[in-house]
Every structure is written in C-alpha cells, then in structure tokens.
C-alpha positions in Angstrom: 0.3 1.6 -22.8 3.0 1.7 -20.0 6.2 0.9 -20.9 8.9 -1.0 -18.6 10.8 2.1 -18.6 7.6 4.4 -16.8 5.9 1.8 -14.9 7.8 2.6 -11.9 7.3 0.6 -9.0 4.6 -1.4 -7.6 4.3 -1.9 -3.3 2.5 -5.2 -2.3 1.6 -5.3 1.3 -0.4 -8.1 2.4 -2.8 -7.1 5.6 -4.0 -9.5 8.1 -6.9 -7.3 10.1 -7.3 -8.7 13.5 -10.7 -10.8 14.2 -13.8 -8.4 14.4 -12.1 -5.3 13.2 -12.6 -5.3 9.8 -14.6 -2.5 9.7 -13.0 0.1 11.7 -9.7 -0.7 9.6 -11.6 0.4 6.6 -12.7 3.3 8.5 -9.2 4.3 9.3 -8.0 3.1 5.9 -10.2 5.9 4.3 -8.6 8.5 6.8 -5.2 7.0 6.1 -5.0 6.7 2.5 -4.8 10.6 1.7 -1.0 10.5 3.8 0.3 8.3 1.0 -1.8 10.4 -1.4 0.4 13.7 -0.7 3.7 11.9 -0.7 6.1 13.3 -4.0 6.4 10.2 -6.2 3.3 8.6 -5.2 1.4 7.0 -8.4 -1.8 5.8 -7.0 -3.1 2.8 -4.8 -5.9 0.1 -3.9 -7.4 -1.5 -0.9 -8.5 -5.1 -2.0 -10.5 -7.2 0.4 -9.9 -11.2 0.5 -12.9 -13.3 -0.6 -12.0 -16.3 0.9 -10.7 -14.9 3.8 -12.3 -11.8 4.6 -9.3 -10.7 7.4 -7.0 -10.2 5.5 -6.4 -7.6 2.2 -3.7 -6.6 -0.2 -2.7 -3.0 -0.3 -1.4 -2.1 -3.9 0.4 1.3 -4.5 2.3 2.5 -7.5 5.2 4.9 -6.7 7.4 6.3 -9.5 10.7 4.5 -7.7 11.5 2.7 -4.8 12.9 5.6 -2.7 9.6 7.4 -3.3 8.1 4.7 -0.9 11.1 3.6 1.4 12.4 7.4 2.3 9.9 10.1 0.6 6.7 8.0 2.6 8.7 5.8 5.6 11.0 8.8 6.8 8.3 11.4 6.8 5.7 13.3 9.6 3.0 11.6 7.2 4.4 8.2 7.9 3.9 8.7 12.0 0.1 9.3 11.1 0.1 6.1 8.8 1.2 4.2 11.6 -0.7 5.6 14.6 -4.3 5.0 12.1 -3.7 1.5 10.8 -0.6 -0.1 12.3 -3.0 -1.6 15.8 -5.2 -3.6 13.0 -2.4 -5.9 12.2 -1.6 -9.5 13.2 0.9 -10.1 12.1 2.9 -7.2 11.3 2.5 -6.5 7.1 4.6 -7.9 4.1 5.6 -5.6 2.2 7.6 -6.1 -1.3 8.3 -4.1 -4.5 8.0 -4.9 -7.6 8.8 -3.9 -11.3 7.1 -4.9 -14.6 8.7 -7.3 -16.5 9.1 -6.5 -20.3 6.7 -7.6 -22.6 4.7 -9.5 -20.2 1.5 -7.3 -19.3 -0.5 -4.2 -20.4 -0.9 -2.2 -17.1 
C-alpha cells in the first residue's frame, strides 16, 4: 500500500468534448496520451468517459510532484503536441486541479 509520503500527486482535468466529436477526441486522446507518457515524473493516467453525460470525461494522471506536471509536461516541445491534438475538442477550456492523499483516508 501507498503511503501519503509516495503517493505523489494526482491531476484532475475535467473535459467537456464539443457536440458530435466524441469520437475523434478519443482518437486523438490515444495519439496524445504517449506525450504525457515520456514526461520525467510522470506516474500513470486514465481517460474516463461520463455516463450521464457522455460529452464530457475526467482525465486522471499521477505525477510524482506538482512541478512534474506544471513545468516538466506544460513547459516542454511535448506539451505543444498535447495541445495542437486535443486542445480544439474543448468547450469550455479544461479544469485542471491537483491533489494529494490525505493520511489514513484511502488505500490507492
């Protein structure tokens, strides 16, 4: 088990897909995803679709710290890519928060 200490830092970006393109977001999503893949400090991630409204996702990556995401991803070449493959498909414009696990409360 994970403690506090290693958990590192979980990004939340909630995804509103414009109207009828779902599917070509997932298409670019699965192009996409191996950018944040290559980054240093980059945990793993998941692409969740909405059930009861099937426009928008959540975007879930784990990053050993804050900076991994913020400077190591948002200030590289990589980043540029990111944004010319997905960054069309929103409406609005992504959430994006980080978080940290609080102690005692969880077993991820």
């Amino acid at each position: 088990m994970a403690t506090t200490a290693d958990a590192g830092v979980l990004e939340v970006a909630t995804l509103n897909v414009r109207a009828g393109q779902a599917a070509a977001f997932e298409a670019a999503f699965a192009q996409a995803q191996r950018l944040i893949a290559a980054v240093p400090g980059y945990r793993g991630h998941e692409l969740q679709r909405c059930i009861e409204h099937d426009q928008q996702y959540v975007l879930l990556v784990r990053w050993d710290s804050l900076e991994a995401h913020t400077v190591g991803f948002r200030q590289s070449p990589d980043y540029q890519q990111w944004r010319a493959l997905l960054h069309h498909f929103y409406d609005p414009f992504p959430t994006v928060l980080h978080y940290h696990a609080v102690a005692g409360c969880g077993t991820m």
